[in-house]
Each structure stands twice: as C-alpha cells, then as structure tokens.
N, CA, C and O atoms as a GROMACS GRO file, in nm:
protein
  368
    1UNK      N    1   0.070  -2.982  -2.995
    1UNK     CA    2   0.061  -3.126  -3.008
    1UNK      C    3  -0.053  -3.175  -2.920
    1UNK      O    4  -0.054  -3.123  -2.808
    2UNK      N    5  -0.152  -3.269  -2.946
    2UNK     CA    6  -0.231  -3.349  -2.874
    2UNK      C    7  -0.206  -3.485  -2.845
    2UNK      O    8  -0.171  -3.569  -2.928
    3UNK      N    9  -0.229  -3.511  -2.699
    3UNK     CA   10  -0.224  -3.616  -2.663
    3UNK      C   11  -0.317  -3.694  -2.657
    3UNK      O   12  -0.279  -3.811  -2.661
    4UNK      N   13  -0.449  -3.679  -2.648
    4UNK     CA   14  -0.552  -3.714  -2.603
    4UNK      C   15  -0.662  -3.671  -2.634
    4UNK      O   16  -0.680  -3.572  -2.562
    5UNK      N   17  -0.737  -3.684  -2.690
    5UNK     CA   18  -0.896  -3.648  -2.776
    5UNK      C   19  -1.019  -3.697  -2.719
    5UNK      O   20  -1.019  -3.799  -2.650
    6UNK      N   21  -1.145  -3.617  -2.749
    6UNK     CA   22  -1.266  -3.682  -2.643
    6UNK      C   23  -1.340  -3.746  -2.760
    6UNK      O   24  -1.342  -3.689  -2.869
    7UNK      N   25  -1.384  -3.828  -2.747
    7UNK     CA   26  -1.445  -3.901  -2.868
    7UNK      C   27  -1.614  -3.961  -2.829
    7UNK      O   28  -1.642  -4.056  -2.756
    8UNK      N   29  -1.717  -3.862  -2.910
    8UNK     CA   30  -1.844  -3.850  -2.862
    8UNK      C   31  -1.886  -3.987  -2.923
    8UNK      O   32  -1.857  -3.989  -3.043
    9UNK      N   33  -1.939  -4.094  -2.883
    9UNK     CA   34  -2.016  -4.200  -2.900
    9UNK      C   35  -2.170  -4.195  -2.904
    9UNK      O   36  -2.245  -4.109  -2.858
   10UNK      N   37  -2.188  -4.267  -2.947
   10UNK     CA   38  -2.332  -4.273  -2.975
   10UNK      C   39  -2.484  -4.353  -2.894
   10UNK      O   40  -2.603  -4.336  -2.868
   11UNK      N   41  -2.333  -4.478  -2.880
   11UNK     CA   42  -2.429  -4.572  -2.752
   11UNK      C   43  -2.315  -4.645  -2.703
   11UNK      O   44  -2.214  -4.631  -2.772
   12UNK      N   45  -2.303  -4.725  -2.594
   12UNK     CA   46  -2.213  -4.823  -2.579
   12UNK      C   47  -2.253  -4.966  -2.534
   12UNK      O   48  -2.295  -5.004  -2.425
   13UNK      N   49  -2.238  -5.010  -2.608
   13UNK     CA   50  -2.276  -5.173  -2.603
   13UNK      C   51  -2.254  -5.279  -2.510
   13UNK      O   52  -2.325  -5.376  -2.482
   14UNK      N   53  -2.167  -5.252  -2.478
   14UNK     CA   54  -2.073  -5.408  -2.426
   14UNK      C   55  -1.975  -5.370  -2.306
   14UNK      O   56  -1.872  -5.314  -2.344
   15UNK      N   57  -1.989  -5.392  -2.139
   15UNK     CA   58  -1.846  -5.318  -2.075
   15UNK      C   59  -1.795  -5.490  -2.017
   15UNK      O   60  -1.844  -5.566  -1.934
   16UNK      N   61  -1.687  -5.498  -2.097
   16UNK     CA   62  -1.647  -5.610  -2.029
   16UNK      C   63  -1.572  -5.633  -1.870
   16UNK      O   64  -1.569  -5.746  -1.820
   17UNK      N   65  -1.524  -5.536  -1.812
   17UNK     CA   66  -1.452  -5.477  -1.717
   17UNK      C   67  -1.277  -5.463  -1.756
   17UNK      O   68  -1.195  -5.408  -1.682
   18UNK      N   69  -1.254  -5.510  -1.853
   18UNK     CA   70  -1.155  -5.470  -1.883
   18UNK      C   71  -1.129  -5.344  -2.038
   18UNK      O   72  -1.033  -5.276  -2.076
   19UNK      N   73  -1.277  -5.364  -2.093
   19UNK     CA   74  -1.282  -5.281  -2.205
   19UNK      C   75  -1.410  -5.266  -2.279
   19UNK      O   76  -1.451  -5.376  -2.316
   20UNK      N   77  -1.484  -5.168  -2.312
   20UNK     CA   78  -1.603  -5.101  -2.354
   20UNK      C   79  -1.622  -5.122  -2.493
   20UNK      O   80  -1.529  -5.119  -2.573
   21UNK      N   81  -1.746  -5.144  -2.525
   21UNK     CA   82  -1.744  -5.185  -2.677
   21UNK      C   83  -1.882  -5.070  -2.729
   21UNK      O   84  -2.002  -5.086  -2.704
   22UNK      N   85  -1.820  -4.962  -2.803
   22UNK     CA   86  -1.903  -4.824  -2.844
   22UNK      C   87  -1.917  -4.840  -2.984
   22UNK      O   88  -1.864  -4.924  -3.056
   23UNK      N   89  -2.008  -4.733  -3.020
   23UNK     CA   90  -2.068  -4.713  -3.149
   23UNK      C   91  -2.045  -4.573  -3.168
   23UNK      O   92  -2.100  -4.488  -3.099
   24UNK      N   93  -1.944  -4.541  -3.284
   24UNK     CA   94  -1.902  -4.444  -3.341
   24UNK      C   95  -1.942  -4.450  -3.472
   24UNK      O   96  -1.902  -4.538  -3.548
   25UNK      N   97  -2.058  -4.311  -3.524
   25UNK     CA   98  -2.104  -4.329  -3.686
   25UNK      C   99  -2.165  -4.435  -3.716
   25UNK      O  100  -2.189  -4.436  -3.836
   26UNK      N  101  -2.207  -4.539  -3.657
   26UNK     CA  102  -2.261  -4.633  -3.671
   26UNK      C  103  -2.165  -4.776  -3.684
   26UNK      O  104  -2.200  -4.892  -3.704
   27UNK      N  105  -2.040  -4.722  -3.664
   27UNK     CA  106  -1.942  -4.859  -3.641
   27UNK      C  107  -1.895  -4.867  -3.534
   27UNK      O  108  -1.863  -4.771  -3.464
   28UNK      N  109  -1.881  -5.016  -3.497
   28UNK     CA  110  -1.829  -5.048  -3.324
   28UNK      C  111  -1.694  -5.056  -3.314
   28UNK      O  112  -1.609  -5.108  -3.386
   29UNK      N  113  -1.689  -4.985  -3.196
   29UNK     CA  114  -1.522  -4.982  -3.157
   29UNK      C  115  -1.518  -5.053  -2.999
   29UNK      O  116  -1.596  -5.033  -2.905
   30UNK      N  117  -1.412  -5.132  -3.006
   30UNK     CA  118  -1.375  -5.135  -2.855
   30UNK      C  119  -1.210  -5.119  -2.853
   30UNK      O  120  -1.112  -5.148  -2.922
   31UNK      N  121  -1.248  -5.045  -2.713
   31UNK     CA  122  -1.118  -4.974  -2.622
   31UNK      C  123  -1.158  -5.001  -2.489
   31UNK      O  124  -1.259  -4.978  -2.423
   32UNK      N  125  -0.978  -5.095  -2.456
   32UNK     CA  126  -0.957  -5.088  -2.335
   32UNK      C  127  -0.973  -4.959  -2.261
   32UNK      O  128  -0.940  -4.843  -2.286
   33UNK      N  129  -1.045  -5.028  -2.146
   33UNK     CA  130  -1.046  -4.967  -2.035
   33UNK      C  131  -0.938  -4.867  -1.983
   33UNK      O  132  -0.973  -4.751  -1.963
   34UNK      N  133  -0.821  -4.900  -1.962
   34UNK     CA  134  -0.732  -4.835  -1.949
   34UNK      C  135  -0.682  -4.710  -1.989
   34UNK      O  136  -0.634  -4.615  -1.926
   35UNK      N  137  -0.706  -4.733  -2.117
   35UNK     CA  138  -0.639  -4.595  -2.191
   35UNK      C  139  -0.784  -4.534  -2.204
   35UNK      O  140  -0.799  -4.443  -2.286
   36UNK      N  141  -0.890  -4.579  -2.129
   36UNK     CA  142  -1.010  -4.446  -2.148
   36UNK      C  143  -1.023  -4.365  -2.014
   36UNK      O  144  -1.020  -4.419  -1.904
   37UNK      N  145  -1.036  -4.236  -2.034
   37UNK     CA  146  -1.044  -4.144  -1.894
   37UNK      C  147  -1.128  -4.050  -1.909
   37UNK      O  148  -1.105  -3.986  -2.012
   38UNK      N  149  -1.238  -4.006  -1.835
   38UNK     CA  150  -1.350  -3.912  -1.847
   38UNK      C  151  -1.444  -3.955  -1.880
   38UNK      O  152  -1.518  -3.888  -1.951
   39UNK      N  153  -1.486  -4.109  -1.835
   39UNK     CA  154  -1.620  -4.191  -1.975
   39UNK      C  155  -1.719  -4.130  -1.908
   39UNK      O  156  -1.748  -4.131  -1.789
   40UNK      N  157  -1.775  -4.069  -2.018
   40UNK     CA  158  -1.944  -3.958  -1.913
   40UNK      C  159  -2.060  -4.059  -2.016
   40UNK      O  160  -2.037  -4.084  -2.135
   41UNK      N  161  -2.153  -4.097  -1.960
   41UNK     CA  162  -2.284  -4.185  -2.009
   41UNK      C  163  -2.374  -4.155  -1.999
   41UNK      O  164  -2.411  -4.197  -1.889
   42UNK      N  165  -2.448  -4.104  -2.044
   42UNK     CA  166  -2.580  -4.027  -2.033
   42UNK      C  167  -2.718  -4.151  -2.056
   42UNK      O  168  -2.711  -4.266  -2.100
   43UNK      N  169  -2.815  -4.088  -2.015
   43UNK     CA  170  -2.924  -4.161  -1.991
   43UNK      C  171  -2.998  -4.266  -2.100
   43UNK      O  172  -3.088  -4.344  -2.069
   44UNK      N  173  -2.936  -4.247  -2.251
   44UNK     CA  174  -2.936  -4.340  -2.334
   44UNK      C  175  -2.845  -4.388  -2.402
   44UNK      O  176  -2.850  -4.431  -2.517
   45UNK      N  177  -2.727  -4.378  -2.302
   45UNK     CA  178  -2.605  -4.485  -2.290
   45UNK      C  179  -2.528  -4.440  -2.418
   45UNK      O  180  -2.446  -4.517  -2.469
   46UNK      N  181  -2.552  -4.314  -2.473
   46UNK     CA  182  -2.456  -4.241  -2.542
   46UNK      C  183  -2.327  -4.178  -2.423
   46UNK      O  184  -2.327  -4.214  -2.305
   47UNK      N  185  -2.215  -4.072  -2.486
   47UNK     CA  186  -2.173  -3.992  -2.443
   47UNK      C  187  -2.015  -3.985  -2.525
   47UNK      O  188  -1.987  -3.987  -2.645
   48UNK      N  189  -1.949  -3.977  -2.431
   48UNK     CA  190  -1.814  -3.978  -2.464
   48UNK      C  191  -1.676  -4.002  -2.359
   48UNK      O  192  -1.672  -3.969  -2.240
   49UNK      N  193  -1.603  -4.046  -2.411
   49UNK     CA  194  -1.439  -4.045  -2.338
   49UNK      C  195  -1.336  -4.047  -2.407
   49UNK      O  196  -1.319  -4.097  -2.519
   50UNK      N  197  -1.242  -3.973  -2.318
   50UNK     CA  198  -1.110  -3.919  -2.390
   50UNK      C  199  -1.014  -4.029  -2.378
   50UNK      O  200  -1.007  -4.092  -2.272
   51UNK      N  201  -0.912  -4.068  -2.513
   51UNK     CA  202  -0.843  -4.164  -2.574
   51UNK      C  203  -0.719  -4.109  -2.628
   51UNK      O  204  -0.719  -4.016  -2.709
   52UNK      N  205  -0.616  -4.163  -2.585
   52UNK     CA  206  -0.501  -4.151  -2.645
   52UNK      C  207  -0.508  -4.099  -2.782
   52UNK      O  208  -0.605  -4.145  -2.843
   53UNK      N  209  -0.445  -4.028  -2.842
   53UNK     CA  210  -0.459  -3.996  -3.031
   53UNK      C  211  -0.407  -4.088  -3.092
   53UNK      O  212  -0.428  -4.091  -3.214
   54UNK      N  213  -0.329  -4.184  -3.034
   54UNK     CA  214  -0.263  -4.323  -3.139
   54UNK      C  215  -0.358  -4.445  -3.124
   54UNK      O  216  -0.358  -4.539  -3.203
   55UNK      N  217  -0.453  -4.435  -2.993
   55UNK     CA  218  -0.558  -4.504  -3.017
   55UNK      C  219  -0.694  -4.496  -3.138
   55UNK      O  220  -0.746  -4.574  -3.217
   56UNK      N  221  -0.712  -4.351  -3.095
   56UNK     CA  222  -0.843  -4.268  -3.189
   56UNK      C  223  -0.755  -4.295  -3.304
   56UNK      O  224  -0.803  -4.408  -3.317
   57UNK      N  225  -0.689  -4.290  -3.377
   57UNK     CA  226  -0.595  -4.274  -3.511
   57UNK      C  227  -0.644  -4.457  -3.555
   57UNK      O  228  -0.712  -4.491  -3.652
   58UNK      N  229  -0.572  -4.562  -3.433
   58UNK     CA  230  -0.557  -4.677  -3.465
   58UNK      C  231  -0.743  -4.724  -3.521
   58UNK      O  232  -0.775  -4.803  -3.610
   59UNK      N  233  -0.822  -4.651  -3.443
   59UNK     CA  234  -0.975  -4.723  -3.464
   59UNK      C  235  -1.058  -4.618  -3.603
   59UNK      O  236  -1.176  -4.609  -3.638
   60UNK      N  237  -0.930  -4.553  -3.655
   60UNK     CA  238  -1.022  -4.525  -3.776
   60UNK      C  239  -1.032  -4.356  -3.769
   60UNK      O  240  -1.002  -4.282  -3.863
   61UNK      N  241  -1.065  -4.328  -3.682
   61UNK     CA  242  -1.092  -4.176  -3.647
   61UNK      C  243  -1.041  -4.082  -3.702
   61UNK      O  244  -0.926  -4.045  -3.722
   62UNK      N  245  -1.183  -4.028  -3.734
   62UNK     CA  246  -1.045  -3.861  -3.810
   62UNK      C  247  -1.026  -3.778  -3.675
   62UNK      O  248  -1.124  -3.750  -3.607
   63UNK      N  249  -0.879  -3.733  -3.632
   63UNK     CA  250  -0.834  -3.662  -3.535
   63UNK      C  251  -0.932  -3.478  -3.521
   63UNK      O  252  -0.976  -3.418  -3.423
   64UNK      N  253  -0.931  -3.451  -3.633
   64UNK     CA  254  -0.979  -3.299  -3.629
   64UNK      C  255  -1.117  -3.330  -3.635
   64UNK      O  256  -1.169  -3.223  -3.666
   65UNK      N  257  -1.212  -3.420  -3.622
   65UNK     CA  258  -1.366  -3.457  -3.588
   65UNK      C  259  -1.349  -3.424  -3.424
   65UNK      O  260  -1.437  -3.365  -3.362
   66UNK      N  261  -1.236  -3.466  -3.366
   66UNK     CA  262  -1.253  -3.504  -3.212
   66UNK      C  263  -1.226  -3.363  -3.133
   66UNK      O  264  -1.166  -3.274  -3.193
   67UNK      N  265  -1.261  -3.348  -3.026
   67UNK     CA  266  -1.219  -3.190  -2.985
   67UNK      C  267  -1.068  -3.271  -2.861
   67UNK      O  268  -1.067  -3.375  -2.794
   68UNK      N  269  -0.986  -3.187  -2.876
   68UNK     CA  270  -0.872  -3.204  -2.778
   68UNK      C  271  -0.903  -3.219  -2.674
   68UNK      O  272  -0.994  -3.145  -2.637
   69UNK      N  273  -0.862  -3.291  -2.600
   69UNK     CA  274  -0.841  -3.300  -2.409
   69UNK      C  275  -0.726  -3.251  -2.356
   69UNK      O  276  -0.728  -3.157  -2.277
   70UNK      N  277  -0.605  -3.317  -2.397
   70UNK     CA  278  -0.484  -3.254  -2.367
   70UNK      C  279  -0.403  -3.220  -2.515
   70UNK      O  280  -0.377  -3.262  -2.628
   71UNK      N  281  -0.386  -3.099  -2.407
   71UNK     CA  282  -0.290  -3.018  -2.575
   71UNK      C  283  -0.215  -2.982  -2.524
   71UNK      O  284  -0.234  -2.908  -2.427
   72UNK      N  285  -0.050  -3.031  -2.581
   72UNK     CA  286   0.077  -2.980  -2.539
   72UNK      C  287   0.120  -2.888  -2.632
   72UNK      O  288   0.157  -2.920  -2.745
   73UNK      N  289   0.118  -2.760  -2.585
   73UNK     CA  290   0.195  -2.633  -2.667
   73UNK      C  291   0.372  -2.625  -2.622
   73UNK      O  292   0.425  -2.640  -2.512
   74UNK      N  293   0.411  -2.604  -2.715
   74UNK     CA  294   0.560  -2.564  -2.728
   74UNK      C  295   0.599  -2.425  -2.677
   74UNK      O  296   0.573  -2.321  -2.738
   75UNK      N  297   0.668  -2.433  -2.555
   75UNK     CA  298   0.666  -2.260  -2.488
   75UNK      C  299   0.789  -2.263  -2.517
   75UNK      O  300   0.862  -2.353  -2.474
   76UNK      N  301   0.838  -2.153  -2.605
   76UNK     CA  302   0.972  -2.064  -2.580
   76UNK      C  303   0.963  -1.951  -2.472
   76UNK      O  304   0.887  -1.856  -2.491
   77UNK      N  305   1.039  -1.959  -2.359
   77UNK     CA  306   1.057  -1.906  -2.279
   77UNK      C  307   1.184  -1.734  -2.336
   77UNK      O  308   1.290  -1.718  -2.396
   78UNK      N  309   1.086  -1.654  -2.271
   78UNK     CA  310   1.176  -1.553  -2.327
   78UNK      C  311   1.288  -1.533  -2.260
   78UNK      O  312   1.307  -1.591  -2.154
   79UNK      N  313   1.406  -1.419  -2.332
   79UNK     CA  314   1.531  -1.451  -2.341
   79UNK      C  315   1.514  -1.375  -2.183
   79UNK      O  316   1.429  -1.288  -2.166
   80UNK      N  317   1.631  -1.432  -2.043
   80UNK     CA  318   1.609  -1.436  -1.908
   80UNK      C  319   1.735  -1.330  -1.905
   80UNK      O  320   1.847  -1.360  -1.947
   81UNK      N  321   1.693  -1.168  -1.833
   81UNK     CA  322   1.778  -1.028  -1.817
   81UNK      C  323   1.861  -1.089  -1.701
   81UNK      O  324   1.829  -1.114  -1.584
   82UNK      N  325   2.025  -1.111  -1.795
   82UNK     CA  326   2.110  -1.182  -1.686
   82UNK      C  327   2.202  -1.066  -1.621
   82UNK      O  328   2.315  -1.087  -1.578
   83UNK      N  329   2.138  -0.946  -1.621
   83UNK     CA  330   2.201  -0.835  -1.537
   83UNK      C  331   2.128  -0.820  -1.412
   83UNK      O  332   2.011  -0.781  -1.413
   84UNK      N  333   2.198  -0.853  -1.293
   84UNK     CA  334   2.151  -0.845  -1.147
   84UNK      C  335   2.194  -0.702  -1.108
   84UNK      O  336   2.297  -0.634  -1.115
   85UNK      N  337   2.066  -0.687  -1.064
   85UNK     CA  338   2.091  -0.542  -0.958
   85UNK      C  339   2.033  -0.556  -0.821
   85UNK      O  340   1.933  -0.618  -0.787
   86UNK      N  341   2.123  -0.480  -0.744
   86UNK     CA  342   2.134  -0.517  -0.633
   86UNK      C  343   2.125  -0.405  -0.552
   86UNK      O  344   2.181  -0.297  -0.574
   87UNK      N  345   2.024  -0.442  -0.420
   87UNK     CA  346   2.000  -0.325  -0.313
   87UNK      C  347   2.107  -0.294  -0.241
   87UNK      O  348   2.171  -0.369  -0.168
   88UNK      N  349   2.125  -0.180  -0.264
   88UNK     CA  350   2.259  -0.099  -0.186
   88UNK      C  351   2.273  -0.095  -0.035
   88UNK      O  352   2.374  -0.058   0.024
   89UNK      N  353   2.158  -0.139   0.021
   89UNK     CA  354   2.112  -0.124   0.154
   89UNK      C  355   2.181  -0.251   0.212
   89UNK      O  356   2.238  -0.246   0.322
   90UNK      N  357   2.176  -0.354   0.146
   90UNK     CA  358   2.253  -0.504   0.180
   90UNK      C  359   2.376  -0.510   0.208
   90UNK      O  360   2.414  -0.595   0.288
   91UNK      N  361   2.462  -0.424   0.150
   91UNK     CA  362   2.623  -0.400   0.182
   91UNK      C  363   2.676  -0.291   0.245
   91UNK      O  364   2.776  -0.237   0.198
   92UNK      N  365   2.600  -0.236   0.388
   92UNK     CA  366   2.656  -0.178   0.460
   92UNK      C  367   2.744  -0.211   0.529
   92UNK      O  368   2.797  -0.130   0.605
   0.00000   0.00000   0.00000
C-alpha cells in the first residue's frame, strides 16, 4: 500500500505561505503546504514533493506516473517455535 507519492513538477508559480501553486503537464495545481514534505526546487523553479495519494488522486494524477515515497508492505510474521529450551546449567 502507498501512502505518499513524489510528484515531479515542472515549475512552481505561486507560494502563498500557506500553499504552493505548481505546474504539472502543463496544468496548475495547488497544494497546501501542509500535506507537502520533501519540496526540492531546483534552479528553474522546477522539481518535486511528496503528497499524500488521496491528495495526488484528488488533483487528477495518475498514481503509477508518480514513484512511491512511503510504501506500506503487509508483513506476515512467521509462525513463532513455541518450544523453549532451556540451559541445564541454570538449575543447579
């Protein structure tokens, strides 16, 4: 499962201090500030930052364009050897 996707921009327009106004594909998106983390800006004010996936989803985005940030895998923990053995040396 993903939580969070990095979403490469193109330029960013507008930082209001509460929320950034970017150019994705040639259409503008703005996202609060808040839910953005990692905003990297490079020297012609392209780059990218990572966004919630119900955000990226809400502004249009195809999810499998974006590369993951956080990815929650499902661990089955294997089955735990409930036979104790014990050093003989302890019960003298």
């Amino acid at each position: 499962m993903i939580k969070s996707v990095r979403i490469k921009f193109e330029k960013i327009l507008c930082d209001t201090g509460k929320a950034i106004l970017i150019r994705v594909d040639g259409i503008e998106h703005w996202i609060p500030k808040k839910l953005c983390r990692n905003l990297i800006i490079n020297s012609k004010l392209g780059g990218n930052v990572c966004v919630p996936v119900f955000k990226a989803e809400e502004l249009g985005l195809n999810i499998d364009d974006c590369k993951p940030d956080i990815e929650i895998i499902h661990h089955i923990p294997e089955e735990i050897n409930q036979e104790i053995k014990h050093d003989a040396n302890l019960f003298k």
